[in-house]
C-alpha positions as CSV (number, residue, x, y, z in Angstrom):
1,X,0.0,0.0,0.0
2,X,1.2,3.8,-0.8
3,X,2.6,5.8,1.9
4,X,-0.8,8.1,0.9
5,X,-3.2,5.5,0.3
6,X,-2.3,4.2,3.7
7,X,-3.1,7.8,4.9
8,X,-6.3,8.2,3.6
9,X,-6.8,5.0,5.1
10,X,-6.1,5.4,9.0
11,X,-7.1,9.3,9.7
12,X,-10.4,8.2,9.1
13,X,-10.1,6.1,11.9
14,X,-8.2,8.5,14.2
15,X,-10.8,10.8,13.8
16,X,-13.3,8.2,14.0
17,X,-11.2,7.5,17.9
18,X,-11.0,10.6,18.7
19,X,-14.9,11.1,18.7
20,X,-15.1,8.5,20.7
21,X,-13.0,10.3,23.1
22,X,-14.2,13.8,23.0
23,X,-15.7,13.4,26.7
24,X,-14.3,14.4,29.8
25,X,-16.6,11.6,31.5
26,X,-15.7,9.1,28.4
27,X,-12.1,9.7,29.4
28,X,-12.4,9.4,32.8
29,X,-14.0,6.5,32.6
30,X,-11.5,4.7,30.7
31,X,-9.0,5.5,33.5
32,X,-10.9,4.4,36.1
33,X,-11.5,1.0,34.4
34,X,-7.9,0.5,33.7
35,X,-6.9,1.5,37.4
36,X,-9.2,-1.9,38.6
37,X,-13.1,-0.2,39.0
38,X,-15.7,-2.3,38.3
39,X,-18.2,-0.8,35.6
40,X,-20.8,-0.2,38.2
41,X,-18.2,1.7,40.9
42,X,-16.5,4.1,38.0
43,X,-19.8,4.7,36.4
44,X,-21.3,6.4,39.6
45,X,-17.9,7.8,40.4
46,X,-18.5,9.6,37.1
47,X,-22.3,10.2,37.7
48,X,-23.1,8.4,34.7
49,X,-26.5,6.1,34.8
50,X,-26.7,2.8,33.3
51,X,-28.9,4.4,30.3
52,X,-26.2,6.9,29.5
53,X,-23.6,4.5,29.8
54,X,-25.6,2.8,27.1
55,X,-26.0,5.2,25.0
56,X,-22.3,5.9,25.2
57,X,-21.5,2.4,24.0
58,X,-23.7,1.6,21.6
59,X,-23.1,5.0,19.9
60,X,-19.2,4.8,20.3
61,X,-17.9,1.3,19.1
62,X,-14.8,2.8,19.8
63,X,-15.5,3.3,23.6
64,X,-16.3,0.1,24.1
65,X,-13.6,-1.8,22.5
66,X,-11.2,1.1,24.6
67,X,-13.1,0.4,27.6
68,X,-12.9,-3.9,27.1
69,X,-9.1,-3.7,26.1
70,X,-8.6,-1.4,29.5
71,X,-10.6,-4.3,31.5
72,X,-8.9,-7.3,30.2
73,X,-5.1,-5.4,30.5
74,X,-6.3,-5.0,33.8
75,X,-7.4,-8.6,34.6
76,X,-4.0,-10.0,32.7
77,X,-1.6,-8.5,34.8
78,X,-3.2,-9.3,38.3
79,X,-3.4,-12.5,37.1
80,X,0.3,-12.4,36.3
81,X,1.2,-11.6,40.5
């Protein structure tokens, strides 16, 4: 693949991430799940209710997968000690 077609390619999908991302709460979030927090505890840390967590996920892909990858990283390295 061309150095530009490859371009075109993944900014897409930075900006596509980035989206994703453009929360305070959103990013907050994340770092809370990756520190340990169960769903429930970083959610009403954040004030976020269940419904606007849904909403956040179903309309951000990109959340999601962020937010699974944060929880499994999290589960493989306690399960390393």
């Amino acid at each position: 693949m061309a150095h530009r077609e490859f371009k075109k390619r993944i900014y897409p999908e930075f900006a596509r991430i980035a989206q994703a991302m453009a929360s305070d709460k959103r990013l907050e979030l994340l770092d809370l799940l990756a520190q340990g927090a169960s769903v429930t505890d970083a959610m009403r840390h954040v004030g976020y209710s269940a419904a606007a967590f849904y909403k956040t996920c179903t309309r951000h892909p990109e959340f999601r997968a962020a937010a699974t990858r944060a929880r499994s990283s999290r589960s493989s390295s306690t399960s390393r000690h």
